[in-house]
C-alpha positions in Angstrom: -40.4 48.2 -12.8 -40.9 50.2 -10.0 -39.2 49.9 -6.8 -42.1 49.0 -4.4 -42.4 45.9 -6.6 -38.7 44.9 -4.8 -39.8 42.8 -1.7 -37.1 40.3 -1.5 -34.3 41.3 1.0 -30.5 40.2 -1.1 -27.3 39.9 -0.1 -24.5 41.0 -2.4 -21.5 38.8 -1.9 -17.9 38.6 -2.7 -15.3 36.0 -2.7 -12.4 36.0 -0.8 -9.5 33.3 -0.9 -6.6 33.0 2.0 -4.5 30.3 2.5 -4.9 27.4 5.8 -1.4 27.8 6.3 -0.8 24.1 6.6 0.2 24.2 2.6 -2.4 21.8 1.6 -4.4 24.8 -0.6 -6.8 27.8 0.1 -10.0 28.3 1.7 -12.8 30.0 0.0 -14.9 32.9 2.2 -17.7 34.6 0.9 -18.5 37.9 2.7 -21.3 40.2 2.6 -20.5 43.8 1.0 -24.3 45.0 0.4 -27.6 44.3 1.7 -30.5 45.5 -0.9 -33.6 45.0 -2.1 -34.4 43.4 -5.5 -37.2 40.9 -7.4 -36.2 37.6 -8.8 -37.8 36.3 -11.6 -37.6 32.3 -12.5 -36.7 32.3 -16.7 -35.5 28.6 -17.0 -34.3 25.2 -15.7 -32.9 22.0 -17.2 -31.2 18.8 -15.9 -27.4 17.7 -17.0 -25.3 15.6 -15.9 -22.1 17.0 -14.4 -19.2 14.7 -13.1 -21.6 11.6 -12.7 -24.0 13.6 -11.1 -27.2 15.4 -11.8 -27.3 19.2 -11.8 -30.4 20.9 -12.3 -29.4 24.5 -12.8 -32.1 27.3 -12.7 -31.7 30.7 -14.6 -33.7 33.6 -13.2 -33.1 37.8 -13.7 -32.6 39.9 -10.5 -33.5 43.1 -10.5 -31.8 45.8 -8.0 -31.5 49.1 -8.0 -28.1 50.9 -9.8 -24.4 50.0 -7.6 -21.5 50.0 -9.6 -19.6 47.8 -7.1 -20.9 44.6 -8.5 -18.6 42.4 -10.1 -19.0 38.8 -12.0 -17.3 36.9 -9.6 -19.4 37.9 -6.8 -22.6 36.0 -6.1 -26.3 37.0 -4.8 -27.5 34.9 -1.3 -31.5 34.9 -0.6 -32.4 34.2 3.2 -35.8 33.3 3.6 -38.9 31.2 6.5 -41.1 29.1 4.7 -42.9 27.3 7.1 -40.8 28.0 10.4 -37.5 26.8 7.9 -34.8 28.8 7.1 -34.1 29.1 3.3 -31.1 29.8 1.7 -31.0 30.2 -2.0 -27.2 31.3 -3.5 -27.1 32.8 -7.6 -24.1 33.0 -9.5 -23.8 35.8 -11.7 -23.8 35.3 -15.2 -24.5 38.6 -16.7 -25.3 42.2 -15.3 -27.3 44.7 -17.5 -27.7 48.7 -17.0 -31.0 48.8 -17.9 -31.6 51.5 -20.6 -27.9 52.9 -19.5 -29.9 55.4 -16.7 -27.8 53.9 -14.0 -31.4 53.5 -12.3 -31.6 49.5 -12.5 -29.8 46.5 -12.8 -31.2 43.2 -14.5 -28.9 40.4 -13.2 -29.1 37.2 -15.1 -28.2 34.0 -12.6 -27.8 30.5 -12.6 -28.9 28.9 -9.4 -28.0 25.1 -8.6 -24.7 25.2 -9.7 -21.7 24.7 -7.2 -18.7 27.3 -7.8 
């Protein structure tokens, strides 16, 4: 893999969690810690159903360059223009690989499709 083979432009995102202050629970904010550049490679997709509804959940690796800052409960977003439309694509981490332990590359394994 080399890196001129990384076109698409990621976000790295974590989660953060603050209460409304009315008491009635916690709002979820996802903020931007990273900007890099990556591939994304489509491995799999099904359909389930999920609380009467379908899901259709698509796996894919990501691969980055080496950050050690990356953590499971943080997700990837994917901004794109297809056809004068903005795109928005958001992955939630399931797995992150050093690739041969160099510290040169990471292979991120996401599910796509899936609400957190």
């Amino acid at each position: 893999m080399g890196v001129g083979s990384m076109r698409q432009k990621i976000q790295l995102q974590s989660k953060t969690v603050a209460q409304d202050g009315g008491g009635s629970g916690a709002i979820t904010a996802w903020t931007t810690f990273a900007t890099v550049y990556g591939t994304i490679t489509t491995k799999s997709g099904n359909q389930r159903l999920f609380g009467d509804q379908i899901e259709q959940p698509m796996t894919h690796v990501i691969m980055i360059r080496f950050r050690r800052n990356l953590n499971f409960s943080d997700r990837l977003m994917y901004k794109f223009v297809n056809l004068g439309e903005e795109v928005t694509r958001i992955f939630n981490i399931q797995s992150v690989i050093n690739v041969d332990n160099k510290d040169k590359y990471l292979e991120i394994t996401c599910i796509e499709g899936v609400a957190t």
